[in-house]
mmJSON file of the N, C-alpha and C atoms, coordinates in Angstrom:
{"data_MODEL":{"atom_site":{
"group_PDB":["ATOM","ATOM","ATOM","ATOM","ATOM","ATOM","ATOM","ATOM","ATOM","ATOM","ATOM","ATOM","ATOM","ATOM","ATOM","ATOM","ATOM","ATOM","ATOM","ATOM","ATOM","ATOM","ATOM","ATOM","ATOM","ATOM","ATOM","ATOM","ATOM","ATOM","ATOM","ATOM","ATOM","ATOM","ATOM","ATOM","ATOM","ATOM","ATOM","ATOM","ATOM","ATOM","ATOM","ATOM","ATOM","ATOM","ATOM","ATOM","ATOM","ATOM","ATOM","ATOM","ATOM","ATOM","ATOM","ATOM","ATOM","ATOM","ATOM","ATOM","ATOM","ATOM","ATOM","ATOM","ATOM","ATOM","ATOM","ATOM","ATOM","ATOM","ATOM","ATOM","ATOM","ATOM","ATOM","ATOM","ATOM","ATOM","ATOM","ATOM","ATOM","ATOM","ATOM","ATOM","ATOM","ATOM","ATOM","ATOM","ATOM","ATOM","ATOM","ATOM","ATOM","ATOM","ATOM","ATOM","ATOM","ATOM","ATOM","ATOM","ATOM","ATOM","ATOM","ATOM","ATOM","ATOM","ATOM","ATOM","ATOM","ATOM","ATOM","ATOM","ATOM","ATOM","ATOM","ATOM","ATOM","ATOM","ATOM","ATOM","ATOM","ATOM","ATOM","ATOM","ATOM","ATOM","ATOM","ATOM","ATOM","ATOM","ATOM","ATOM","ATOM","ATOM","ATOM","ATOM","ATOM","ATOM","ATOM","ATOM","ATOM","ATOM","ATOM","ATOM","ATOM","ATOM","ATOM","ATOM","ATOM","ATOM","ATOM","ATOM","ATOM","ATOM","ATOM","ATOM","ATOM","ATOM","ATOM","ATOM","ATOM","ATOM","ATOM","ATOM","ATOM","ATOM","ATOM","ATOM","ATOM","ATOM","ATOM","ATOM","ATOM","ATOM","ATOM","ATOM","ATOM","ATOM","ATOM","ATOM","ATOM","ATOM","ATOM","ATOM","ATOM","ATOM","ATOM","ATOM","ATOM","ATOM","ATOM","ATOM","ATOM","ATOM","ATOM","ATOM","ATOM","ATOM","ATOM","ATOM","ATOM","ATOM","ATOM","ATOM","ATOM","ATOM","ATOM","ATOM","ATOM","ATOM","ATOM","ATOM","ATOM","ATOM","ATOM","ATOM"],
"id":[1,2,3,4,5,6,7,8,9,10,11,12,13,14,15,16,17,18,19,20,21,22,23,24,25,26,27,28,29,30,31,32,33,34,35,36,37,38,39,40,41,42,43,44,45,46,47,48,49,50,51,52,53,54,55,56,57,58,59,60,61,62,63,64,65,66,67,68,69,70,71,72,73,74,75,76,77,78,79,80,81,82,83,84,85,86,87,88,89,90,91,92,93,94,95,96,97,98,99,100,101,102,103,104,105,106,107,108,109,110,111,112,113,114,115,116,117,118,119,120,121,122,123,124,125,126,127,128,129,130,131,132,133,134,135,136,137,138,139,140,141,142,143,144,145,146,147,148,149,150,151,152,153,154,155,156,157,158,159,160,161,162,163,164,165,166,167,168,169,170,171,172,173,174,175,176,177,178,179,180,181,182,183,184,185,186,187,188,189,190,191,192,193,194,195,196,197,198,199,200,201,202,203,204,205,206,207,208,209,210,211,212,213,214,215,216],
"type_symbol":["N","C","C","N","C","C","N","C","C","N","C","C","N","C","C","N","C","C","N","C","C","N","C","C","N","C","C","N","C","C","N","C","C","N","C","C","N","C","C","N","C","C","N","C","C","N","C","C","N","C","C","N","C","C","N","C","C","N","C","C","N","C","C","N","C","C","N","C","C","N","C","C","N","C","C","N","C","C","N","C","C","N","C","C","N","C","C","N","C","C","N","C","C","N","C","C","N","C","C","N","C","C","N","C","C","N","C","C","N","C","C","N","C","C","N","C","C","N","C","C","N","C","C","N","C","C","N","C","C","N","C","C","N","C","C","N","C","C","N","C","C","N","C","C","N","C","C","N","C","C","N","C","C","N","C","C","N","C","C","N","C","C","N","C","C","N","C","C","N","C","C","N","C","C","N","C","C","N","C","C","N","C","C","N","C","C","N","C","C","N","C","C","N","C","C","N","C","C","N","C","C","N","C","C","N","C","C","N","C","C","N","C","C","N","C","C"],
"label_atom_id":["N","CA","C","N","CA","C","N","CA","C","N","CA","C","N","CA","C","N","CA","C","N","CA","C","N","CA","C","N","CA","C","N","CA","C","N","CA","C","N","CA","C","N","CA","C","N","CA","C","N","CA","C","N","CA","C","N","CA","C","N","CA","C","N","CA","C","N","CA","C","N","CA","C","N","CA","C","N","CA","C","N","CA","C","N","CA","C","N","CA","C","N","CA","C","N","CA","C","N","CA","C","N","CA","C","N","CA","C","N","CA","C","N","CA","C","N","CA","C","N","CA","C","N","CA","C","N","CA","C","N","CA","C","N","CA","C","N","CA","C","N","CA","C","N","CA","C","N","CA","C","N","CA","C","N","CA","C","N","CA","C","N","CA","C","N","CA","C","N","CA","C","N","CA","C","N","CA","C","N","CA","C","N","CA","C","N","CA","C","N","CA","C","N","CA","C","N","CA","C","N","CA","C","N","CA","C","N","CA","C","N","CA","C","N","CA","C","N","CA","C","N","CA","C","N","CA","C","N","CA","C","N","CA","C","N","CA","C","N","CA","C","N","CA","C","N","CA","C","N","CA","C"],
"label_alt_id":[null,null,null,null,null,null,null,null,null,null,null,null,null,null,null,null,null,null,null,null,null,null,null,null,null,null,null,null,null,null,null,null,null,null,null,null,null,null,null,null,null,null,null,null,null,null,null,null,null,null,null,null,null,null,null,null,null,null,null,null,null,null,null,null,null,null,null,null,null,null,null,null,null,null,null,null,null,null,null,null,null,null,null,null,null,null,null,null,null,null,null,null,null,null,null,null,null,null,null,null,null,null,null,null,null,null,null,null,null,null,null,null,null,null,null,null,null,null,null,null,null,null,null,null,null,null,null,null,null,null,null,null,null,null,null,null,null,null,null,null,null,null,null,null,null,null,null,null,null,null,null,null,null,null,null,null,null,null,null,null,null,null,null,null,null,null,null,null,null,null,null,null,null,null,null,null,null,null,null,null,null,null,null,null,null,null,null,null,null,null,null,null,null,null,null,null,null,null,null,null,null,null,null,null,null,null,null,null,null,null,null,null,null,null,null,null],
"label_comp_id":["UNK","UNK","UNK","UNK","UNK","UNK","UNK","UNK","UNK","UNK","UNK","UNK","UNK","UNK","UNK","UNK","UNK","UNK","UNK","UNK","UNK","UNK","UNK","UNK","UNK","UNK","UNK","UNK","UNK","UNK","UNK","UNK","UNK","UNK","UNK","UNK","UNK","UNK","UNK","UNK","UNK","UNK","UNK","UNK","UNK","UNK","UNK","UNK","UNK","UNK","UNK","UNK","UNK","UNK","UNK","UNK","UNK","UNK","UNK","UNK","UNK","UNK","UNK","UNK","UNK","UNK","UNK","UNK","UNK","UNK","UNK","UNK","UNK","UNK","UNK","UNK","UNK","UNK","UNK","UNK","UNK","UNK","UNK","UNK","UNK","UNK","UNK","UNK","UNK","UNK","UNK","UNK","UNK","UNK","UNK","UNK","UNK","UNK","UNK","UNK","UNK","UNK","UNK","UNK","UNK","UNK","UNK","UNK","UNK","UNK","UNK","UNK","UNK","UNK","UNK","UNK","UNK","UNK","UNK","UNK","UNK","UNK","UNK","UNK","UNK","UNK","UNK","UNK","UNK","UNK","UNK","UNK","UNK","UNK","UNK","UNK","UNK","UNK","UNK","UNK","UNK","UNK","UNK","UNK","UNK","UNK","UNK","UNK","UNK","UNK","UNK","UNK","UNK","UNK","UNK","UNK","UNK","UNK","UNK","UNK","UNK","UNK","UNK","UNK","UNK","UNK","UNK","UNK","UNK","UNK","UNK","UNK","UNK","UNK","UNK","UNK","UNK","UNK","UNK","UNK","UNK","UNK","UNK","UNK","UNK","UNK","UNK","UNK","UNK","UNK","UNK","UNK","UNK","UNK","UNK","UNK","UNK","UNK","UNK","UNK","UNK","UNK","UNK","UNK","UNK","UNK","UNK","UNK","UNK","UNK","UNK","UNK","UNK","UNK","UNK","UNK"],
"label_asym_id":["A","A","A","A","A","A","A","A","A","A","A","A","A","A","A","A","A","A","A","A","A","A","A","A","A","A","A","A","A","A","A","A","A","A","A","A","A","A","A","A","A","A","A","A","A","A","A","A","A","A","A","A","A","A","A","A","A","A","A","A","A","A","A","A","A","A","A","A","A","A","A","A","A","A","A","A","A","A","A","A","A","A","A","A","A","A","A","A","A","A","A","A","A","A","A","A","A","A","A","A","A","A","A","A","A","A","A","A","A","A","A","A","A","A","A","A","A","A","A","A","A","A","A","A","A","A","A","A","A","A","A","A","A","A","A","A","A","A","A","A","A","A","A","A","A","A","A","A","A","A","A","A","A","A","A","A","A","A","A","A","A","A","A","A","A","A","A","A","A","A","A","A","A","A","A","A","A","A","A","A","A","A","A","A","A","A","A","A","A","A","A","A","A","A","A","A","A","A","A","A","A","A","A","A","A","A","A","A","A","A","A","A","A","A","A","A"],
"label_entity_id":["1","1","1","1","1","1","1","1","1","1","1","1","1","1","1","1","1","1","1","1","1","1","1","1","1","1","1","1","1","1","1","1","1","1","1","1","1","1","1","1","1","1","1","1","1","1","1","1","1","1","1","1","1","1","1","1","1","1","1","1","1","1","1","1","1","1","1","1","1","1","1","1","1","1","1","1","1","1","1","1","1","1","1","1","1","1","1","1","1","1","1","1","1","1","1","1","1","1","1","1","1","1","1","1","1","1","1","1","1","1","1","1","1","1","1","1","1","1","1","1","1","1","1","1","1","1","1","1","1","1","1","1","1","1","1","1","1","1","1","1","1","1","1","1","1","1","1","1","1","1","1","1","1","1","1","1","1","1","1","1","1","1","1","1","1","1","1","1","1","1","1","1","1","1","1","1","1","1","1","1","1","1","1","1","1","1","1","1","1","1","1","1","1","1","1","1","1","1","1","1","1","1","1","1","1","1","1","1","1","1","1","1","1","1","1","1"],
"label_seq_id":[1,1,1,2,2,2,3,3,3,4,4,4,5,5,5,6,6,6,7,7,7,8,8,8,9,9,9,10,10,10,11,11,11,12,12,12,13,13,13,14,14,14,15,15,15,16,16,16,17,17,17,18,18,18,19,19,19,20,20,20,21,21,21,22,22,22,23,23,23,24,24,24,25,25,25,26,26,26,27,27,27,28,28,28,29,29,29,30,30,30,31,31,31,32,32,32,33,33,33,34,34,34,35,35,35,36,36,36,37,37,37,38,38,38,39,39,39,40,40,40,41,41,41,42,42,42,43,43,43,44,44,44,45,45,45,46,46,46,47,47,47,48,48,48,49,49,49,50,50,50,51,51,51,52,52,52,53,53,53,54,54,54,55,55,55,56,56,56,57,57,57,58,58,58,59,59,59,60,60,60,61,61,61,62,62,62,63,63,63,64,64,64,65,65,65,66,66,66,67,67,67,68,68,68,69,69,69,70,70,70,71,71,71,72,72,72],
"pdbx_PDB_ins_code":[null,null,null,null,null,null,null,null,null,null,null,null,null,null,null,null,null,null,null,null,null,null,null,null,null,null,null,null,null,null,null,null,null,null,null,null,null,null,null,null,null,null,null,null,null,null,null,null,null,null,null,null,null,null,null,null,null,null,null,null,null,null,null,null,null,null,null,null,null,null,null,null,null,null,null,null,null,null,null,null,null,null,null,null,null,null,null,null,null,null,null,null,null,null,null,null,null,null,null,null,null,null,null,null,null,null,null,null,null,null,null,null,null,null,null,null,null,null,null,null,null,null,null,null,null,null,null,null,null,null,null,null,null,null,null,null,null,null,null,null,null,null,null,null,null,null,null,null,null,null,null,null,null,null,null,null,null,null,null,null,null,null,null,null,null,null,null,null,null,null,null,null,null,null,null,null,null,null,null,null,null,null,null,null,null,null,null,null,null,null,null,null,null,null,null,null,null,null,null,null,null,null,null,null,null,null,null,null,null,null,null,null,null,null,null,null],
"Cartn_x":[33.245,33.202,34.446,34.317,35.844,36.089,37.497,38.596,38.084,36.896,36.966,35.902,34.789,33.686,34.197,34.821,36.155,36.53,37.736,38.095,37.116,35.87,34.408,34.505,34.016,33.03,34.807,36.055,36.727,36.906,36.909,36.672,35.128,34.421,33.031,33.15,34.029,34.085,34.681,34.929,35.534,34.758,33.626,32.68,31.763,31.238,30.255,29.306,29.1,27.659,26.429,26.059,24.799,25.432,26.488,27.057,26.527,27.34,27.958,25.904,25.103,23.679,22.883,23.431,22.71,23.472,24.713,25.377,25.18,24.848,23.946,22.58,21.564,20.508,20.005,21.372,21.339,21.927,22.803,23.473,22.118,21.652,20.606,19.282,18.991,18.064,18.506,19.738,20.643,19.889,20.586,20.191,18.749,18.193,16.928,16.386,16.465,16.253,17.383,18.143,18.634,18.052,17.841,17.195,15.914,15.011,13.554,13.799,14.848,15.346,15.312,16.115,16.319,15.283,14.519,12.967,12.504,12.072,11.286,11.671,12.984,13.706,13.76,14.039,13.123,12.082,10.532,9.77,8.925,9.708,9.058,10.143,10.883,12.373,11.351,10.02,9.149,8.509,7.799,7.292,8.584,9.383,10.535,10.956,11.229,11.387,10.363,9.315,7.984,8.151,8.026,8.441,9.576,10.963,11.958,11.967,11.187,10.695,9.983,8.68,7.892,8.479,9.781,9.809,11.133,12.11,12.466,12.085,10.669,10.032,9.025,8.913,8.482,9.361,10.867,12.21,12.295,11.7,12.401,11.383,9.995,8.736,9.166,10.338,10.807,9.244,8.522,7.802,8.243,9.722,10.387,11.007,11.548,12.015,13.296,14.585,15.689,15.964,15.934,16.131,16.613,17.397,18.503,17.009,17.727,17.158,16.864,17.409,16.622,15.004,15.046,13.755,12.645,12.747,11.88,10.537],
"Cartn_y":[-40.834,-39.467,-39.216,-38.241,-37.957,-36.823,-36.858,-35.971,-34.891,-34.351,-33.15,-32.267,-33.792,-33.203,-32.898,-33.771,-33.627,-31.811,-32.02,-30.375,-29.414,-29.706,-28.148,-27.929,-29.601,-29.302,-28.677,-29.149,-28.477,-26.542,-26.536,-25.359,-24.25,-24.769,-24.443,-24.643,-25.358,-25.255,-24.118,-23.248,-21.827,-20.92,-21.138,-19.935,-19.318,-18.488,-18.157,-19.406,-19.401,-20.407,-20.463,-19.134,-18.836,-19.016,-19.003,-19.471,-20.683,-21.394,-23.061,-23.524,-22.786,-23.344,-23.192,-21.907,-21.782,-22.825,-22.958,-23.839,-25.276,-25.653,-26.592,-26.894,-25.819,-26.398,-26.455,-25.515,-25.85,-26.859,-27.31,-28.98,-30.15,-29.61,-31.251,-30.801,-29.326,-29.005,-29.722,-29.693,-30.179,-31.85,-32.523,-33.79,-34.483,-33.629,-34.223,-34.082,-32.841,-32.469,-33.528,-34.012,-35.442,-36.753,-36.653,-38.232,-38.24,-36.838,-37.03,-37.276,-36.496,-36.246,-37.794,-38.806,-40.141,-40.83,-40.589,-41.631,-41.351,-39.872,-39.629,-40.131,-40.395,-41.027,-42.519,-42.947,-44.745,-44.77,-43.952,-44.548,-44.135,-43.5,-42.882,-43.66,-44.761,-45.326,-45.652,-46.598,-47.844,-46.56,-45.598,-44.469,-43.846,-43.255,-42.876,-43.547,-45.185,-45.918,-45.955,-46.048,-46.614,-44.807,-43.907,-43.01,-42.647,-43.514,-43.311,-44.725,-45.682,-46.296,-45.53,-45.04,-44.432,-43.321,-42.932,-42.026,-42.021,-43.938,-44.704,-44.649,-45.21,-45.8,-44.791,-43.417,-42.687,-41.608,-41.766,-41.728,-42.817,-43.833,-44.902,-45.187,-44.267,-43.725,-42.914,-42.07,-40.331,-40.031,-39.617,-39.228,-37.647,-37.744,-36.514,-35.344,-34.608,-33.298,-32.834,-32.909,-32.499,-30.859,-30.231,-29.484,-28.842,-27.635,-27.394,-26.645,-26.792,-26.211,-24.599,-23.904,-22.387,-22.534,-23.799,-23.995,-24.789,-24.963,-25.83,-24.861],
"Cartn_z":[57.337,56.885,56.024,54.894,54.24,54.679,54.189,54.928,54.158,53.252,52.702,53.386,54.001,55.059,56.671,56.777,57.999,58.294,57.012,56.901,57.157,56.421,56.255,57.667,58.548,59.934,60.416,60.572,61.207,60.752,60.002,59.211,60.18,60.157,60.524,61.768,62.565,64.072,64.983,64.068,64.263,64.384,63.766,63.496,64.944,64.492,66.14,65.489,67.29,67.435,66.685,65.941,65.492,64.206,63.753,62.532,61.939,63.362,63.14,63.14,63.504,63.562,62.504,61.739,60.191,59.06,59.439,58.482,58.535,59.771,59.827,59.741,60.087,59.403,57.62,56.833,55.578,55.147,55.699,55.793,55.842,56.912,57.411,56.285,55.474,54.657,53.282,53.051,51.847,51.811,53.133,53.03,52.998,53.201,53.36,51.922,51.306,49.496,49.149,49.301,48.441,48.805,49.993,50.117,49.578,49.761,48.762,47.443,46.719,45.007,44.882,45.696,45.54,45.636,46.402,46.537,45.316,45.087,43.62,42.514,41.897,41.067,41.129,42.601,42.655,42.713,42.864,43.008,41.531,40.544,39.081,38.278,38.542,37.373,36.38,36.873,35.903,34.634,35.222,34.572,33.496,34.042,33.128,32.254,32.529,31.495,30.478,31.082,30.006,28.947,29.461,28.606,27.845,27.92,27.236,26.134,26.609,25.758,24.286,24.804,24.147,22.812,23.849,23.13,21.743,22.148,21.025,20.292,20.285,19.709,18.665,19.059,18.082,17.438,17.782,16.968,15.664,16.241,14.96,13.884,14.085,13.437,12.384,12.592,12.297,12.555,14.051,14.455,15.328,15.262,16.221,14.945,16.021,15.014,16.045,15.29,15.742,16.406,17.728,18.011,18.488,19.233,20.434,21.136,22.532,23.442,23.117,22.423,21.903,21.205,20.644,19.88,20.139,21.905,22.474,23.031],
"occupancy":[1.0,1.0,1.0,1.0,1.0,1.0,1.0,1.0,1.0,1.0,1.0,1.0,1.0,1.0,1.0,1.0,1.0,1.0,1.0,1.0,1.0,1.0,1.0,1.0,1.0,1.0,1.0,1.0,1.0,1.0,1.0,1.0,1.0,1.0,1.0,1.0,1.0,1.0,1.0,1.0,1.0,1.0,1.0,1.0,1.0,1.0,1.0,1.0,1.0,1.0,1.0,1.0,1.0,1.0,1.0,1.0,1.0,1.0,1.0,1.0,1.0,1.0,1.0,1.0,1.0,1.0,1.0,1.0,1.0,1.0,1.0,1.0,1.0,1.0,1.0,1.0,1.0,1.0,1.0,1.0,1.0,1.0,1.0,1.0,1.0,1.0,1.0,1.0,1.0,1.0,1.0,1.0,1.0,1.0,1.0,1.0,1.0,1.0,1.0,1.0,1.0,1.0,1.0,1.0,1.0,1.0,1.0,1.0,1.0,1.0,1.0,1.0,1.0,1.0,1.0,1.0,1.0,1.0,1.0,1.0,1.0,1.0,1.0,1.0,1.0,1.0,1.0,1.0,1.0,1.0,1.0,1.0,1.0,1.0,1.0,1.0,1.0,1.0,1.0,1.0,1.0,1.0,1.0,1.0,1.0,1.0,1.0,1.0,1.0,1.0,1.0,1.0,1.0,1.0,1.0,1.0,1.0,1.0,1.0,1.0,1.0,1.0,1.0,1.0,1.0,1.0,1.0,1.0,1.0,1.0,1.0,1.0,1.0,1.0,1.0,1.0,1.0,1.0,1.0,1.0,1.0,1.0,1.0,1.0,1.0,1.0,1.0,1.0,1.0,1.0,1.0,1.0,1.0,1.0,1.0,1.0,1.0,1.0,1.0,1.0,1.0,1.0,1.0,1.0,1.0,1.0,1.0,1.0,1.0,1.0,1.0,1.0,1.0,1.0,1.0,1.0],
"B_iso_or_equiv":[0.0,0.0,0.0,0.0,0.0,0.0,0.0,0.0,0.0,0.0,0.0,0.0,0.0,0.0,0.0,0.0,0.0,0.0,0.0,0.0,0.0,0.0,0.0,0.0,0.0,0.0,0.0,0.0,0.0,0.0,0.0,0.0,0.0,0.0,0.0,0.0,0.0,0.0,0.0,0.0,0.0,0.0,0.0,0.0,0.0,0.0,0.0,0.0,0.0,0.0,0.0,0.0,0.0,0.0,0.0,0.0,0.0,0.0,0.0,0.0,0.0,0.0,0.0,0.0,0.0,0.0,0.0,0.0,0.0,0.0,0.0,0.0,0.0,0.0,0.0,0.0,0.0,0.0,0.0,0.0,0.0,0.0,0.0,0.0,0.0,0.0,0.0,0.0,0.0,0.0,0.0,0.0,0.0,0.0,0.0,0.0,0.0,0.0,0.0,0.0,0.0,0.0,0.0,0.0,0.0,0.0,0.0,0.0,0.0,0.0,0.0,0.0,0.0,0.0,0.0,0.0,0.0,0.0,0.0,0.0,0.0,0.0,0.0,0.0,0.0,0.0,0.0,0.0,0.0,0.0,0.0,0.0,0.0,0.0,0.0,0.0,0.0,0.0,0.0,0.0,0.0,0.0,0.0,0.0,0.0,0.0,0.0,0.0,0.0,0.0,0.0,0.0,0.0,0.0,0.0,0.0,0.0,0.0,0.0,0.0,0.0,0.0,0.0,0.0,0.0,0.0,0.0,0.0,0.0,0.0,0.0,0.0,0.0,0.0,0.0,0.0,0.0,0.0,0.0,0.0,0.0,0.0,0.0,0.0,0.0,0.0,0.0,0.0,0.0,0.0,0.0,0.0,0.0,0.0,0.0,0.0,0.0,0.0,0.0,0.0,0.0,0.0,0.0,0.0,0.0,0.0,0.0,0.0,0.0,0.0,0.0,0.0,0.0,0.0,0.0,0.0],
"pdbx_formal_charge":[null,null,null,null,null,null,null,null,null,null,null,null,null,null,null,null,null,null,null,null,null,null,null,null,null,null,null,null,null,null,null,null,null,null,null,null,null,null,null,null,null,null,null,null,null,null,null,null,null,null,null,null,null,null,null,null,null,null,null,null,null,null,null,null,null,null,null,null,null,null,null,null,null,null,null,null,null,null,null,null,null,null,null,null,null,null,null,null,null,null,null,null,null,null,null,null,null,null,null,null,null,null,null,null,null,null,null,null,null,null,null,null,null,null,null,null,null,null,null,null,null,null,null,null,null,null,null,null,null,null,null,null,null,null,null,null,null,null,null,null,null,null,null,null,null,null,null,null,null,null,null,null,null,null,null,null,null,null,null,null,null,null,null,null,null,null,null,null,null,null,null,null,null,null,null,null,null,null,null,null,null,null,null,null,null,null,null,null,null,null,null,null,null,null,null,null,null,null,null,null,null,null,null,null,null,null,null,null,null,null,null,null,null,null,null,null],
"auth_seq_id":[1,1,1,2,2,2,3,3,3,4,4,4,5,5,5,6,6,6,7,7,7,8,8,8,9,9,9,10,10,10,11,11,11,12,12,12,13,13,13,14,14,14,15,15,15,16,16,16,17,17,17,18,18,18,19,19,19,20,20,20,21,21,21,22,22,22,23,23,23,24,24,24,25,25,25,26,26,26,27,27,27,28,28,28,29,29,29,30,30,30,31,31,31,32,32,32,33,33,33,34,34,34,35,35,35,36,36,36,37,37,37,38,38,38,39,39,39,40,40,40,41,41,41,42,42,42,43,43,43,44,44,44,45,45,45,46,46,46,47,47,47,48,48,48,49,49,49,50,50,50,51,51,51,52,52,52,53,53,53,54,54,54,55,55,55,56,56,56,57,57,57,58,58,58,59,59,59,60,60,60,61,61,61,62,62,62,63,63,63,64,64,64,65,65,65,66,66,66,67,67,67,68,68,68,69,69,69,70,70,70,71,71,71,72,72,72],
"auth_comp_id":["UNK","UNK","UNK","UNK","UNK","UNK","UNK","UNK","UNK","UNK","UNK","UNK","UNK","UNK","UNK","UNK","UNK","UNK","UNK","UNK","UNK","UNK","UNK","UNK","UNK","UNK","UNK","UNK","UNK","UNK","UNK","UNK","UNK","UNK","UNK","UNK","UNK","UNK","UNK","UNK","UNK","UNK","UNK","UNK","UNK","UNK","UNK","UNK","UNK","UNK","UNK","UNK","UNK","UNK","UNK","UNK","UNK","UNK","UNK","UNK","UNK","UNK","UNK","UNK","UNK","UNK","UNK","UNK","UNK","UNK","UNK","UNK","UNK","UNK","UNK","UNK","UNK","UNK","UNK","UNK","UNK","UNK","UNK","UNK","UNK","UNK","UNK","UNK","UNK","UNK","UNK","UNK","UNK","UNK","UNK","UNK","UNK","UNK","UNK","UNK","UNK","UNK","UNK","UNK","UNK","UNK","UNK","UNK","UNK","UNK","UNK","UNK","UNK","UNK","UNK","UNK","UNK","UNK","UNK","UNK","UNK","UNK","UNK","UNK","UNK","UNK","UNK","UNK","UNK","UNK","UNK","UNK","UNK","UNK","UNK","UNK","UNK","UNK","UNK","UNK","UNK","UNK","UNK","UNK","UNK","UNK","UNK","UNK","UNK","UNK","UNK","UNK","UNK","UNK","UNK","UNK","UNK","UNK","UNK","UNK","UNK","UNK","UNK","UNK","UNK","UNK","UNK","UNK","UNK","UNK","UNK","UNK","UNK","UNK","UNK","UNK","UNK","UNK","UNK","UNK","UNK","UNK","UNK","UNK","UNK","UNK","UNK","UNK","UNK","UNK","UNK","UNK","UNK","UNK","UNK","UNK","UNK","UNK","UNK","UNK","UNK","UNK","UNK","UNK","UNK","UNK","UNK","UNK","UNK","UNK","UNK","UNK","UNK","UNK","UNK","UNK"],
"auth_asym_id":["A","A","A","A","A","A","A","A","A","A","A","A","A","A","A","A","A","A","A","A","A","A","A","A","A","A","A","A","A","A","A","A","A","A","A","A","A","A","A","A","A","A","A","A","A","A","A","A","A","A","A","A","A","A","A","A","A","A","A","A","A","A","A","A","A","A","A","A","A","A","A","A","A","A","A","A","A","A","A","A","A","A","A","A","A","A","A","A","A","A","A","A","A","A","A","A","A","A","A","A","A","A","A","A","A","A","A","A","A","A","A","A","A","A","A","A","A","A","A","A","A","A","A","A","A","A","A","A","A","A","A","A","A","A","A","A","A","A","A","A","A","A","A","A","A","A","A","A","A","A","A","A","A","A","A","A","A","A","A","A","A","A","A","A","A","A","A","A","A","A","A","A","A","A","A","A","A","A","A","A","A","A","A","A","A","A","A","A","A","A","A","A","A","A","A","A","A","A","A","A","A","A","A","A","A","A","A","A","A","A","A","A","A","A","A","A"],
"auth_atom_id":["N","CA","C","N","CA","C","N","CA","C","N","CA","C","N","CA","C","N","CA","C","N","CA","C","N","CA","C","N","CA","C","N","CA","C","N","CA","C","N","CA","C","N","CA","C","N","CA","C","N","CA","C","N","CA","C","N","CA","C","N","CA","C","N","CA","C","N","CA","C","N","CA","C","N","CA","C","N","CA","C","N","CA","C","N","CA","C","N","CA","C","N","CA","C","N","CA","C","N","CA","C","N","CA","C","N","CA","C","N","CA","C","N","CA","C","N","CA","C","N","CA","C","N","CA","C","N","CA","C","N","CA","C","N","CA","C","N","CA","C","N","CA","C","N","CA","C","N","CA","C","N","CA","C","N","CA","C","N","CA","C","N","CA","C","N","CA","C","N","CA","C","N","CA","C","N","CA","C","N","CA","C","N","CA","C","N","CA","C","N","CA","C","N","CA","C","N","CA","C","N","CA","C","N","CA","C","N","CA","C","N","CA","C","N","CA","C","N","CA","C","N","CA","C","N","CA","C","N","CA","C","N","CA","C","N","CA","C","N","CA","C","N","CA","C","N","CA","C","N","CA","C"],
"pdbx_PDB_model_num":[1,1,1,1,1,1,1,1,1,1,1,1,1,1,1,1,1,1,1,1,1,1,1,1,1,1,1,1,1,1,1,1,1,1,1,1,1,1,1,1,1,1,1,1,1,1,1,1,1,1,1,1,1,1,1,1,1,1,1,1,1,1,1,1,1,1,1,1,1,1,1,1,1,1,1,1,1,1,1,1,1,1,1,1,1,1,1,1,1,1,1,1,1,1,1,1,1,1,1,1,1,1,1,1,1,1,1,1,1,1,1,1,1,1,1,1,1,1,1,1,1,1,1,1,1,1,1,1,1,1,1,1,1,1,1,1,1,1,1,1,1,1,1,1,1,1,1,1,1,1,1,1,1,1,1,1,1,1,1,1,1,1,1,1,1,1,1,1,1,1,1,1,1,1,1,1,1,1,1,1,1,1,1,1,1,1,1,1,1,1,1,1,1,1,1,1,1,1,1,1,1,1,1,1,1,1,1,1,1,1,1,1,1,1,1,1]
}}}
């Protein structure tokens, strides 16, 4: 564990009980939305690639059009 998660839970070990229980089940809600974020991202890498491929490849066409995000 690091000394910065260390500090929180000592930090958070102060609180009332019904505190220290909401701050934890948004803790263990946190982790679980990262370990899914991580599966979805390994189990779509082959897909993402094949589309950043794709989408080289119809850059080096001049098949694209230069834009900022206001004009999407």
């Amino acid at each position: 564990m690091t000394k910065l998660l260390e500090e929180a839970f000592q930090k958070a070990s102060v609180l009332p009980a019904s505190m220290q229980d909401i701050l934890a089940r948004e803790v263990m809600d946190e982790i679980v939305w990262e370990m899914k974020w991580d599966k979805e991202l390994e189990d779509s890498s082959d897909v993402l690639d094949k589309m950043a491929q794709e989408a080289i490849h119809e850059f080096e066409l001049g098949k694209t059009q230069q834009k900022g995000f206001g004009e999407l």
